[in-house]
C-alpha positions in Angstrom: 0.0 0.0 0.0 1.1 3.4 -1.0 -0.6 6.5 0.7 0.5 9.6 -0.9 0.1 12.5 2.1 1.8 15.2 -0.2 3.9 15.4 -3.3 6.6 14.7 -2.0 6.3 12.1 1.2 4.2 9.2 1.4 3.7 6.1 3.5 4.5 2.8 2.0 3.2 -0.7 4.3 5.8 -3.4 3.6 5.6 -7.0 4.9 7.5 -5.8 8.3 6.9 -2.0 8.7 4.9 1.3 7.5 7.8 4.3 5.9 7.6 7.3 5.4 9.3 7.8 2.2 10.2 11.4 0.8 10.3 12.3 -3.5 14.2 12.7 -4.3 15.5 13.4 -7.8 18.5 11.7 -8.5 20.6 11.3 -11.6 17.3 13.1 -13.8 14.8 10.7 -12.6 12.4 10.7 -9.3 12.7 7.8 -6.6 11.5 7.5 -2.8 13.7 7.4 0.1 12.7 5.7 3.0 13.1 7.9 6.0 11.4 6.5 9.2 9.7 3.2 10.0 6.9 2.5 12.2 5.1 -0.9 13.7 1.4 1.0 12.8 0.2 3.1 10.1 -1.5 5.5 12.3 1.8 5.9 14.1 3.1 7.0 10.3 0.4 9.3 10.0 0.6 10.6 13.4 4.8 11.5 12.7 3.7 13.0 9.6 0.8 15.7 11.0 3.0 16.2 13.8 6.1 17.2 11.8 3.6 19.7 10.6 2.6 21.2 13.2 5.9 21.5 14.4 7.3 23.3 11.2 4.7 25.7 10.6 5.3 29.4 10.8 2.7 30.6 12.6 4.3 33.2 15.3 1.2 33.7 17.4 -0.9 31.7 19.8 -4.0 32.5 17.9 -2.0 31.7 14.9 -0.9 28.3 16.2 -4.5 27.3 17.2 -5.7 28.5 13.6 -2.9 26.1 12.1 -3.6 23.0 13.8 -7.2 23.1 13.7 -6.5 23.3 9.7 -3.8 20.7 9.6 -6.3 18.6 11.9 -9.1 18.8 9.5 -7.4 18.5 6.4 -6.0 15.2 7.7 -9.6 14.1 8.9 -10.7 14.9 5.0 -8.5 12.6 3.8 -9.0 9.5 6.1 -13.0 8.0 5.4 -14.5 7.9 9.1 -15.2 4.1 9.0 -11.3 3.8 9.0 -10.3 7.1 11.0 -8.4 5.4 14.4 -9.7 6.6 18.1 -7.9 6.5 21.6 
Protein backbone atom coordinates (compact mmCIF):
# COMPACT_ATOMS: atom_id res chain seq x y z
CA UNK A 1 0.00 0.00 0.00
CA UNK A 2 1.11 3.41 -0.97
CA UNK A 3 -0.63 6.49 0.67
CA UNK A 4 0.48 9.64 -0.93
CA UNK A 5 0.07 12.49 2.05
CA UNK A 6 1.78 15.24 -0.16
CA UNK A 7 3.86 15.43 -3.27
CA UNK A 8 6.62 14.70 -2.02
CA UNK A 9 6.31 12.09 1.16
CA UNK A 10 4.20 9.21 1.37
CA UNK A 11 3.74 6.10 3.45
CA UNK A 12 4.51 2.85 2.00
CA UNK A 13 3.16 -0.68 4.30
CA UNK A 14 5.79 -3.39 3.65
CA UNK A 15 5.57 -7.04 4.87
CA UNK A 16 7.49 -5.76 8.26
CA UNK A 17 6.86 -1.97 8.73
CA UNK A 18 4.94 1.25 7.48
CA UNK A 19 7.83 4.25 5.87
CA UNK A 20 7.62 7.30 5.43
CA UNK A 21 9.30 7.85 2.24
CA UNK A 22 10.20 11.37 0.76
CA UNK A 23 10.32 12.32 -3.49
CA UNK A 24 14.25 12.69 -4.26
CA UNK A 25 15.51 13.39 -7.76
CA UNK A 26 18.53 11.72 -8.55
CA UNK A 27 20.62 11.29 -11.60
CA UNK A 28 17.27 13.13 -13.81
CA UNK A 29 14.80 10.72 -12.61
CA UNK A 30 12.38 10.65 -9.30
CA UNK A 31 12.72 7.77 -6.56
CA UNK A 32 11.53 7.52 -2.82
CA UNK A 33 13.71 7.37 0.07
CA UNK A 34 12.75 5.72 3.03
CA UNK A 35 13.14 7.91 6.03
CA UNK A 36 11.37 6.54 9.15
CA UNK A 37 9.75 3.17 10.01
CA UNK A 38 6.93 2.53 12.17
CA UNK A 39 5.09 -0.87 13.71
CA UNK A 40 1.38 0.99 12.78
CA UNK A 41 0.17 3.05 10.12
CA UNK A 42 -1.46 5.46 12.29
CA UNK A 43 1.79 5.95 14.10
CA UNK A 44 3.09 7.03 10.25
CA UNK A 45 0.38 9.29 10.00
CA UNK A 46 0.55 10.65 13.38
CA UNK A 47 4.84 11.49 12.68
CA UNK A 48 3.74 13.04 9.58
CA UNK A 49 0.80 15.71 11.04
CA UNK A 50 2.98 16.20 13.83
CA UNK A 51 6.07 17.25 11.79
CA UNK A 52 3.63 19.75 10.60
CA UNK A 53 2.57 21.18 13.17
CA UNK A 54 5.88 21.47 14.44
CA UNK A 55 7.30 23.26 11.18
CA UNK A 56 4.74 25.66 10.57
CA UNK A 57 5.33 29.38 10.78
CA UNK A 58 2.69 30.59 12.63
CA UNK A 59 4.32 33.16 15.30
CA UNK A 60 1.24 33.70 17.43
CA UNK A 61 -0.86 31.69 19.82
CA UNK A 62 -4.00 32.50 17.94
CA UNK A 63 -2.03 31.73 14.88
CA UNK A 64 -0.88 28.34 16.21
CA UNK A 65 -4.52 27.25 17.23
CA UNK A 66 -5.68 28.46 13.55
CA UNK A 67 -2.92 26.13 12.14
CA UNK A 68 -3.62 22.99 13.82
CA UNK A 69 -7.19 23.15 13.66
CA UNK A 70 -6.50 23.32 9.74
CA UNK A 71 -3.80 20.68 9.63
CA UNK A 72 -6.26 18.56 11.94
CA UNK A 73 -9.08 18.80 9.51
CA UNK A 74 -7.38 18.45 6.36
CA UNK A 75 -6.05 15.22 7.68
CA UNK A 76 -9.64 14.13 8.86
CA UNK A 77 -10.72 14.87 4.97
CA UNK A 78 -8.50 12.61 3.80
CA UNK A 79 -8.98 9.51 6.12
CA UNK A 80 -13.05 7.98 5.35
CA UNK A 81 -14.48 7.90 9.10
CA UNK A 82 -15.19 4.06 9.01
CA UNK A 83 -11.25 3.80 8.97
CA UNK A 84 -10.25 7.09 11.01
CA UNK A 85 -8.44 5.35 14.37
CA UNK A 86 -9.75 6.64 18.08
CA UNK A 87 -7.90 6.55 21.57
Amino acid sequence: MNVLIHSDIRIKGTKRAWELQKRRTHEGGQTWETYRWFTSFSSALEDVVHSEIRTHPAATLSEAIEAVSVIVQRYEQLIPSEYRISK
